[in-house]
N, C-alpha and C positions, 0 to 999 in steps of 0.2 A: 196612724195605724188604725185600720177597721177595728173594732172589736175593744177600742178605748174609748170609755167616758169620767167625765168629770164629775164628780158625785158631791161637790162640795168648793164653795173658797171661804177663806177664814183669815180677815185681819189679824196680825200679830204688830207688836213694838218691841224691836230687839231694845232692850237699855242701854247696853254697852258697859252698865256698871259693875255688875252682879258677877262672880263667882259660880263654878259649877255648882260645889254643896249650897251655896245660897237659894239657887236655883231647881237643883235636887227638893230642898226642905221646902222651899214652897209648893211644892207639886204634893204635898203633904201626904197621901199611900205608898209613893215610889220607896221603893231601893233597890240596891246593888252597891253592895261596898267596892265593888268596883270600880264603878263609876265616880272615877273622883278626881279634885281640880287639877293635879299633875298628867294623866291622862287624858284629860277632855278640858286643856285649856282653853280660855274667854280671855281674846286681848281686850282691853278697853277700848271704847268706842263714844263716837255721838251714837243718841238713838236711832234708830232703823228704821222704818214704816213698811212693813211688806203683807202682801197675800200669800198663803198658803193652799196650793191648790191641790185636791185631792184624787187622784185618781183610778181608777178600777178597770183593772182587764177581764174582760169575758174568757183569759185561756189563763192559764201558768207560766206567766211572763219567766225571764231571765234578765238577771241583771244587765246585762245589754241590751235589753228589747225595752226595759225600763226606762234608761237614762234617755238611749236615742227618742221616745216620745217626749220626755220631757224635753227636750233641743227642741225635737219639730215645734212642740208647741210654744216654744220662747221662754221654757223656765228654766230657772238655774236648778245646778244639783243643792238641796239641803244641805247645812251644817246642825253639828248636833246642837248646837245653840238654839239654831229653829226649832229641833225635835223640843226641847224645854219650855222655850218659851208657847209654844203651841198647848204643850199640856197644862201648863199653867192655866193660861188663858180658856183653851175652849176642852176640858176635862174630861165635859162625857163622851165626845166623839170616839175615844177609845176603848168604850164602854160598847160601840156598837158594831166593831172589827177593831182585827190590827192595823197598826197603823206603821209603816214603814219607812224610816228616813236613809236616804242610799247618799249618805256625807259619806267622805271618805273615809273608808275605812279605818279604825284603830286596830293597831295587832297587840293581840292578848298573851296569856299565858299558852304555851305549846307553840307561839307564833303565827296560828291564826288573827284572821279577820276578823273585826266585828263593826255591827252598826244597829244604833239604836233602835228601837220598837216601844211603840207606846200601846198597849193594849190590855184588855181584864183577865184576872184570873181567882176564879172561885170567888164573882164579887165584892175585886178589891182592882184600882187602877194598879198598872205596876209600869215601871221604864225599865226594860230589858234589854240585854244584849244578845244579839243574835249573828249568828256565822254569815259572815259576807260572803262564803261559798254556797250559803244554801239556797235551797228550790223556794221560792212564794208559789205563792197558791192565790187561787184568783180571788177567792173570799177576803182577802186584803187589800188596804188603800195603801197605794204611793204617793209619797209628797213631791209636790214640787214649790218653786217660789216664786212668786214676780214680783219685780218691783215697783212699790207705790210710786207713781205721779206726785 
């Protein structure tokens, strides 16, 4: 899609060990009591090797205009396990926009949607939940994954 670029790739290693709050506490600014291991279950796993590729639309994509780039360009959709381990690993990227992970949705209370966001607020990192209904705006990165060779 014209008007897509890649503003970033960023090694992760999923562990396959770790627990959400495990994973939550290491991200050391996050919260949301929300966000917890019955909700956002981590089967166990061997470790993973992946990139995480970032990317930035010039308009106010929709979550369909999102995923189908990510397809064209051969990456998978996120899990929030990515979104964790991502913030882990590389912290201050969401220091310099939001950072949006379009994994499947979890439904909340009221029975919306939601799906993780790593971004600052009032100079403090935070993992947030955001409405899988809502509008992004182009000032945001979309993740996508590929897999390490």
């Amino acid at each position: 899609m014209a008007g897509t670029t890649v503003i970033g790739t960023f090694p992760i290693t999923l562990e396959g060990s770790l627990k959400t709050s495990e994973l939550v506490k290491q991200g050391k600014e996050w919260f949301d009591d929300w966000i917890t291991d019955g909700r956002f279950p981590i089967k166990e796993h061997a470790p993973l090797d992946r990139t995480i590729e970032l990317l930035e639309f010039d308009h106010d994509p929709s979550n369909n205009q999102i995923l189908e780039e990510l397809l064209r360009r051969g990456l998978e959709r996120p899990t929030y396990e990515h979104a964790l381990y991502f913030g882990i690993k590389h912290p201050e990227e969401q220091r310099k926009r939001p950072i949006i992970f379009l994994h499947e949705p979890v439904r909340g209370k009221g029975g919306s949607l939601y799906v993780l966001v790593l971004r600052e607020e009032a100079g403090h990192r935070g993992l947030y939940l955001y409405g899988f209904e809502t509008s992004w705006n182009r000032g945001c990165a979309f993740a996508g994954v590929r897999k390490q060779l």
